[in-house]
C-alpha positions, 0 to 999 in steps of 0.5 A: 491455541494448542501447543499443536497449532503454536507449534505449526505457527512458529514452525510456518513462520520459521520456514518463510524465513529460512526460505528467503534467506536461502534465496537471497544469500549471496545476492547482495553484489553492490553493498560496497560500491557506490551510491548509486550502486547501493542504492538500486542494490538495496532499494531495487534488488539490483533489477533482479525481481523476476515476474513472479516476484514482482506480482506476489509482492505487489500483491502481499504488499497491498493485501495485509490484514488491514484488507482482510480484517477491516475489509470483512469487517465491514460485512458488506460486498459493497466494498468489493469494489476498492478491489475491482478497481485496482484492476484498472489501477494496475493497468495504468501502472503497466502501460502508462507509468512503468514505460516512463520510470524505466526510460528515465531509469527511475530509484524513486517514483519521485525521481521522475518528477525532479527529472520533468521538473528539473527541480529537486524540491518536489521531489522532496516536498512529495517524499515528505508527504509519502513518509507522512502518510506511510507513518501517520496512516499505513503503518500503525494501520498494519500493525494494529490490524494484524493485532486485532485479528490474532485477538480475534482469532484466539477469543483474547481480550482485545484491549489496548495492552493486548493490541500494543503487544502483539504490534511490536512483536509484528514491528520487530520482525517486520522492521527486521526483514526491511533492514537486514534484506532490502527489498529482494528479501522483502519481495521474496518473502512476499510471494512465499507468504502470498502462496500460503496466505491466498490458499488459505484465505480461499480455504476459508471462503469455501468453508465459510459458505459450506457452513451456512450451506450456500444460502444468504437468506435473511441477509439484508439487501443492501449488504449483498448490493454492489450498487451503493446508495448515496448513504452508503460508503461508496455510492454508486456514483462515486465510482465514476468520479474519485474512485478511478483516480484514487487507484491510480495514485496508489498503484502508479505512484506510491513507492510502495506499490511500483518499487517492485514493478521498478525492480525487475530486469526489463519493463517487459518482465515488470509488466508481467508481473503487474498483469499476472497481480492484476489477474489475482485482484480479479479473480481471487482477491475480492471474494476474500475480502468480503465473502467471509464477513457476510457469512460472519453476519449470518452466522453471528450477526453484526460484529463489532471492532471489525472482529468477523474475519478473525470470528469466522476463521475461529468458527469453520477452520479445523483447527490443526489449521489455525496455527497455519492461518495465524502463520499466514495472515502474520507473514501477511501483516509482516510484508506490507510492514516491511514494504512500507518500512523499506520504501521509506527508507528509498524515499528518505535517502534517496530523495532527502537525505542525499540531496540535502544533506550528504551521500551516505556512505552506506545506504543499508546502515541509513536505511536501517536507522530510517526504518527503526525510527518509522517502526517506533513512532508508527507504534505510538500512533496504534491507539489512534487506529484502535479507536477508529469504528472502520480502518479501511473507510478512515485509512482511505478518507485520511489518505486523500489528504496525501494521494490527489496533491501528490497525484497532480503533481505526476499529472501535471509534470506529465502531461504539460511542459514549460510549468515551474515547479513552484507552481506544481508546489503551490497546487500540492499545498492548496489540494492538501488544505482544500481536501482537509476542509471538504473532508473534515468541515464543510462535507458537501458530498461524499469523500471520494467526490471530494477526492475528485474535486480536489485533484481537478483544483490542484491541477488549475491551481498549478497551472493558474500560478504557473501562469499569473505567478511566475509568468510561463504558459504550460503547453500541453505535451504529448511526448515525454521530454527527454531527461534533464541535464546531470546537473539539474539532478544534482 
């Protein structure tokens, strides 16, 4: 970079800032009340998102350099269909799961099942294994994203010190905005940088198409294919297996995602907001997650890394834009870091902390701790990440260690009555194991089946031990039991 385009990036970056801090002055109104005032102050913007807020941040907090870098490194359009169908996630999210957080007036996705279960050990067991996956695999996944596609992008040596440079300073910042704004500085934040970075990124499409003249010629079949092969990363026929499942875990239950849609005033407004991101999943965001690295293959051939995006950023921007892209796609790293960082936070002291150790006197300060130390130890997991052939292929496959134990437990809780929490338990523990030995050893068939299998095992499993185990028979329950008894929650 010139001084002209550092110049633009600092000057962008600055301006982001400066604009969230503007809109969120003044708006901290319960940082001395109690707990629970605290709490949804600090975790849920005291219910103040508005529908707009809601669907840029869901939107930047899924849409990080982690898609745009890994996803276009791949140079394929097949994996177009991880954003396809999040579409049908997302509707699951407004019209099945945000009616039930709501009734039961939810902090954490986690709370609903202490309430169905009235038993505040699974809530704890599956934060625990959310905080796992946010720091084992989502985090230091970021961070060494947004690392790789600056070092792209301005032709650096990608080696190890470079990457572990440049992910602190996105650490820093982005642990920075988690801790001193909560999440309606991180959702504000979110959107602002979402109107830049989703131009930006449509910008460079057309370009990118501009430069090869609209012509795929000479481009192999099986990269413009949406119909994958059995060798393929996602064969056709896993779409209609695992597929469906592993979206509706991550946009209905992970606290990253439905924090957001949990912080608006009403569920009507929240369900806006899903749909309005919904609609940009659509329609923008898949055409800019794999067009640029199909032209990066025409233009330059198989890259390696998962260096095309940052490749063809450098080839078709002018370059007084560049330092506006690096701001944007730095903003872009920067929201799902922070996101991740601030869930953390809800789910440790909400879910943990208060109810095994004590009720924090302050809940920003705790916060603050929790999000620190996951900054930290998400940086000392970076070189792990930096070895990997493709981020989104490892960060989706390590992620059904997590994701269908997890979502067993919301489907059981929601769909059956009269079933013992150990029981649920038993079930998340066994999918853990089963999944690791499918994935890992035994590889049958393709991950995304085994997701499958594993979230159908979880749910007999737990209804098999709530039956031989602890002697109760799970009827199933078309209507949602009404909350527990204050002292269940306790």
């Amino acid at each position: 970079m010139d001084s002209l385009q550092v110049a633009v990036f600092l000057g962008i970056t600055a301006l982001i800032a400066f604009a969230t801090y503007i809109h969120c002055r003044g708006q901290r109104a319960n940082v001395e009340g109690g707990v629970k005032d605290q709490e949804r102050d600090y975790f849920l913007a005291n219910g103040g998102l508005a529908w707009y807020f809601v669907a840029g941040s869901i939107t930047l907090t899924n849409l990080s350099t982690d898609q745009l870098v890994s996803m276009n490194g791949n140079q394929m359009l097949l994996v177009a269909w991880w954003e396809l169908a999040a579409v049908v996630g997302l509707f699951i999210l407004a019209f099945v799961f945000l009616p039930v957080y709501y009734r039961n007036n939810c902090t954490t996705t986690t709370e609903l099942l202490q309430r169905k279960y009235s038993d505040k050990h699974i809530r704890a067991l599956i934060s625990l294994l959310f905080l796992l996956g946010n720091l084992f695999i989502f985090l230091p996944a970021i961070l060494y994203g947004g690392s790789r596609f600056f070092l792209s992008l301005l032709g650096l040596d990608g080696g190890l010190e470079n990457i572990m440079l440049i992910s602190i300073i996105l650490a820093v910042v982005g642990a920075a905005y988690a801790i001193f704004g909560g999440l309606r500085a991180v959702a504000v934040s979110d959107t602002y940088s979402g109107v830049l970075i989703l131009s930006l990124a449509v910008l460079v499409v057309i370009l990118a198409l501009q430069a090869i003249d609209y012509d795929f010629s000479g481009i192999p079949a099986e990269r413009l294919t949406l119909i994958g092969d059995d060798a393929s990363d996602i064969p056709w026929h896993t779409l209609l297996t695992g597929m469906i499942f592993i979206q509706t875990f991550y946009w209905s239950t992970n606290q990253t995602i439905t924090q957001r849609a949990m912080a608006s005033p009403t569920i009507w407004e929240a369900q806006k907001g899903v749909l309005a991101a919904a609609a940009i999943r659509l329609l923008i965001v898949p055409l800019i997650v794999v067009v640029p690295g199909i032209v990066a293959y025409k233009m330059f051939g198989d890259v390696p890394s998962d260096g095309a995006y940052g490749q063809i950023v450098g080839a078709v921007l002018p370059s007084w834009l560049s330092g506006a892209f690096a701001a944007a796609l730095f903003a872009a790293a920067l929201t799902s870091f922070n996101s991740i960082l601030n869930a953390s936070a809800a789910l440790y002291v909400c879910d943990m902390h208060e109810s095994y150790i004590a009720k924090p006197k302050s809940v920003a300060r705790l916060g603050a701790i929790v999000s620190v130390l996951m900054s930290v130890l998400a940086l000392a997991l970076v070189p792990f990440w930096a070895v990997q052939e493709s981020l989104i292929n490892t960060v989706q496959q390590l992620y059904g260690l997590l994701s269908m134990p997890i979502l067993s437990a919301f489907i059981v809780g929601l769909v059956f009555r009269n079933v013992e929490a150990r029981a649920a338990m038993i079930g998340v523990v066994f999918g853990v194991v089963f999944y690791g030995y499918w994935s890992m050893v035994w590889q049958p068939a393709h991950y995304i089946h085994g997701m499958a299998v594993t979230l159908i095992l979880c749910v007999a499993v737990s209804l098999l031990a709530n039956l031989i185990v602890f002697g109760q028979r799970a009827q199933l329950s078309l209507r949602h039991r009404e909350q527990a008894a204050p002292e269940a929650l306790s």
